[in-house]
Structure formats: C-alpha cells, structure tokens
C-alpha positions as CSV (number, residue, x, y, z in Angstrom):
1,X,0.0,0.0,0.0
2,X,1.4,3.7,-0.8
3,X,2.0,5.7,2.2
4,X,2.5,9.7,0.9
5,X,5.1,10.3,4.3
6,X,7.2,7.4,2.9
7,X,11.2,8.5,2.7
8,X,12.5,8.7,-0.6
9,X,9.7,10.2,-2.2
10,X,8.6,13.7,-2.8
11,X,6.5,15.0,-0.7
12,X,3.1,16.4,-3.1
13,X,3.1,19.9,-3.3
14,X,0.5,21.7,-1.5
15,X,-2.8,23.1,-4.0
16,X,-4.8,25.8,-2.0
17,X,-8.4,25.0,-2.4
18,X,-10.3,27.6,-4.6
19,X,-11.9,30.2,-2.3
20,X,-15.7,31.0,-2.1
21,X,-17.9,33.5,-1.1
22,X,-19.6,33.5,2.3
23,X,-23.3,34.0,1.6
24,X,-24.5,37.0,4.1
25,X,-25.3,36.1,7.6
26,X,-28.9,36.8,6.8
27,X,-29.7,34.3,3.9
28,X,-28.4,31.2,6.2
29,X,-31.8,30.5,8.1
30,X,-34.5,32.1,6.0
31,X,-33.0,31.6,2.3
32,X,-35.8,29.0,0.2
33,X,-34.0,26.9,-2.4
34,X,-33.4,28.7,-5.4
35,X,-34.0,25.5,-7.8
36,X,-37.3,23.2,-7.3
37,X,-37.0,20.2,-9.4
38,X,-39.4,19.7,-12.1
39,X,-40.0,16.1,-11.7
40,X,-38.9,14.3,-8.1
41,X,-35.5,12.5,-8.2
42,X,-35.9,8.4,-8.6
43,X,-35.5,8.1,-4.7
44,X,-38.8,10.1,-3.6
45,X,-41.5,7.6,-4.5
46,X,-44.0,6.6,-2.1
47,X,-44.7,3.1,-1.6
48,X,-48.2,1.2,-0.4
49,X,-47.2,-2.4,0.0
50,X,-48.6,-6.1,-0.5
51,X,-50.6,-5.9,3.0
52,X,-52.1,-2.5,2.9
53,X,-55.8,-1.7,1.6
54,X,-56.2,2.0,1.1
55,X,-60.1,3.2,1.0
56,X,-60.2,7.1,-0.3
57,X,-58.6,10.0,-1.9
58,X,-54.9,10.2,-2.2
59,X,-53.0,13.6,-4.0
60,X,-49.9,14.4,-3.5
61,X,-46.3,15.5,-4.7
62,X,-44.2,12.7,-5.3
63,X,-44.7,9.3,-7.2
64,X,-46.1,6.3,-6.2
65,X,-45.6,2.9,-6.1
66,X,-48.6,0.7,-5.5
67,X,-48.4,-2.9,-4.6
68,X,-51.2,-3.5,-2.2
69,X,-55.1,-2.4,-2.9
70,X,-56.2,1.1,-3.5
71,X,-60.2,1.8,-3.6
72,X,-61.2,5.8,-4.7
73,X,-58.9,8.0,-6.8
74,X,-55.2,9.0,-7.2
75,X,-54.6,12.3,-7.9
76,X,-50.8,12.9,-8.6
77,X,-50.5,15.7,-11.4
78,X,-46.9,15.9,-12.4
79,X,-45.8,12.7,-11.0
80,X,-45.8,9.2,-11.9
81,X,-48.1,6.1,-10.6
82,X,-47.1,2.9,-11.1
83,X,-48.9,-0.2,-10.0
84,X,-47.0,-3.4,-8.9
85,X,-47.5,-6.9,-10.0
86,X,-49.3,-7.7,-6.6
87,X,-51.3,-4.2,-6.9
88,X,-55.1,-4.2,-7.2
89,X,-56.8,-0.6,-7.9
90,X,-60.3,0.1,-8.1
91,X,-59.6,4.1,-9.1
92,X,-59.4,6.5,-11.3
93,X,-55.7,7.9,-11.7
94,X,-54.5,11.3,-12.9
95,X,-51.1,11.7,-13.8
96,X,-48.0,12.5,-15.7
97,X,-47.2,8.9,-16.2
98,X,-48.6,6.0,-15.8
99,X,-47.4,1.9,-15.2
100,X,-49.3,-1.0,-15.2
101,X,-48.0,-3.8,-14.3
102,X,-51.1,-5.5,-11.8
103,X,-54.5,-4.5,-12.2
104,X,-56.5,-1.6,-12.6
105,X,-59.9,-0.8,-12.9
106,X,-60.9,2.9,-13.6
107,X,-60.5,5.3,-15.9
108,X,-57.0,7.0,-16.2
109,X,-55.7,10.4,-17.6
110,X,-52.1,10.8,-18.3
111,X,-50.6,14.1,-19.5
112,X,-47.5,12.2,-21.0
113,X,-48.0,8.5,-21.1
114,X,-49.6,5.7,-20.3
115,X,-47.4,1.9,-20.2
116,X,-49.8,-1.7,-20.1
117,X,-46.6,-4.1,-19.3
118,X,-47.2,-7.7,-20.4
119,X,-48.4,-9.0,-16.9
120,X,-50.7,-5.8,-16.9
121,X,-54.7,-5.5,-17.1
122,X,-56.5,-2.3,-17.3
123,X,-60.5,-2.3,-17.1
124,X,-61.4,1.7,-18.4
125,X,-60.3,4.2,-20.4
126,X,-57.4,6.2,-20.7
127,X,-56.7,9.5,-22.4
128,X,-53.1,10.4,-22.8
129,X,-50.6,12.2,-25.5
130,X,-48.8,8.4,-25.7
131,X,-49.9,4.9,-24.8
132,X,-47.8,1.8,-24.8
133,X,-49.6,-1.8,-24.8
134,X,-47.3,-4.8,-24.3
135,X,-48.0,-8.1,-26.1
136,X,-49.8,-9.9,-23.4
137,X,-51.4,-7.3,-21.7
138,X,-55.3,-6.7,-21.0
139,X,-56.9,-4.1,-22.0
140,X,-60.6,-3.2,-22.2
141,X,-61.8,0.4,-23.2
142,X,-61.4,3.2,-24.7
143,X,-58.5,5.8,-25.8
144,X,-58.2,8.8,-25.8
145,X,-55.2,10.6,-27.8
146,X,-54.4,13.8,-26.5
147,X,-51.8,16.8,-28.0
148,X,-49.4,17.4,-25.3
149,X,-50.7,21.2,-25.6
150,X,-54.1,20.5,-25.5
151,X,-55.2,22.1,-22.9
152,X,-53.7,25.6,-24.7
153,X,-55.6,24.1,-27.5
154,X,-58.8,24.0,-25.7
155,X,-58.1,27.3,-24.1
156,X,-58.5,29.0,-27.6
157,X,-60.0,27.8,-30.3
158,X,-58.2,28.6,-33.6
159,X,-60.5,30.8,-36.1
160,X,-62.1,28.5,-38.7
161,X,-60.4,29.0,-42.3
162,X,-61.9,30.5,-44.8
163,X,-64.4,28.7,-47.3
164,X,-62.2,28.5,-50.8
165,X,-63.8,30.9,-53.4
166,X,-64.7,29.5,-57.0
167,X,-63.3,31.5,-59.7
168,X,-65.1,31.4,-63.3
169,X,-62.8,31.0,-66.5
C-alpha cells in the first residue's frame, strides 16, 4: 500500500483550495431553495405495499408505487403512478405517467404516457398524449389521444379557415 510520508519520495506539493464566497449572515436560516425540481429524483416515491388496503382519496407531490389495494382515486398531477405486480386498484388515476404492471380498474388520464406491461390489465379508459400496450397485456376500453398542448388548444380555439372561393374562366 502507498504511504505519501514514505522516505524517498517527494512529498506532493500543497494546492490551495479555490476560495468561495460567504453567503450573508442573513440568507443562512430564512433563504428557500433557489432551484425546485421539475420532476422528483428516482428516490422520492411513495410506496403502499402487498398488505395495505387503502379506502379514499390520495393527492400528492411525489410518485407512487402501489403494490397492495387502493379503492377511490389518485390524484398525482406531475408525477408518476405505477402499480405493482401484486397491486389491485379500483380508481381512477390522474397523472404524468402511468405503469401498469397488476391491475386496474378505472378510468385513467395521463398528461405524457400511459405503459400496459405484459403481466398488466387495465379495465377503463385512458386519455393520454402516448400509450404503450405490451403483447400480453389486458386491455378493455377506450383511448383517448391527446396533444401534449391540449389544454392551450382547448383554451383557444383557432379561427375556422376560410371557405375556398370558385373563380369562373
């Protein structure tokens, strides 16, 4: 093993560290965090597991992992949902992005995409901007294919064109 104090070598030349600012004394304890991230990192999901049964309303601001039984609606704008192999929903989900893998029954809205995994079955219908269906997968209902910008879209409706004008020769 290398030992730096060792005689016979060189001793490495000290590198000052570069300096930094101190903020001011007053932005220590009151400062809020100049950058919110847009989507949470991979490590804030919630979880409900195999032996919970959840009866209700759940909203929120972080994603969710479902393995156990949810019964009402998930509300998660922004955020993903994604439902285990062992998970059983009886709910309607709105989300950014939704996974399937167990099964769901219930009409879901996605504002970027909607995944049906192999081992997945979904009972409703689903509106989203993309929807993925794996070979294997259950699926009964309808779809929905929404514009990403829709709800600008929908917001203002663009002025009808004009009705084309017959010339005579």
């Amino acid at each position: 093993m290398w030992k730096p104090n060792q005689p016979g070598t060189p001793a490495p030349a000290p590198t000052p560290e570069p300096s930094r600012p101190a903020p001011p004394p007053s932005s220590l304890a009151f400062e809020a965090p100049s950058r919110v991230p847009a989507a949470p990192a991979t490590g804030e999901q919630a979880t409900i597991g195999k032996g919970l049964v959840i009866k209700g309303e759940i909203t929120g601001s972080e994603s969710l992992y479902i393995d156990g039984k949810v019964d009402g609606s998930i509300n998660l704008p922004g955020n993903r949902v994604t439902v285990g192999r062992n998970g059983q929903v009886a709910a309607s989900i709105t989300a950014r992005e939704i996974v399937v893998l167990g099964k769901v029954r219930g009409n879901i809205t996605a504002s970027d995409r909607v995944d049906i995994r192999a081992e997945g079955a979904l009972t409703g219908d689903v509106a989203a901007a993309r929807i993925s269906i794996e070979d294997g997968a259950f699926f009964k209902g309808g779809i929905d294919i929404r514009k990403p910008d829709a709800k600008q879209n929908a917001a203002a409706p663009a002025a009808a064109p004009e009705p084309a004008k017959a010339v005579a020769v």
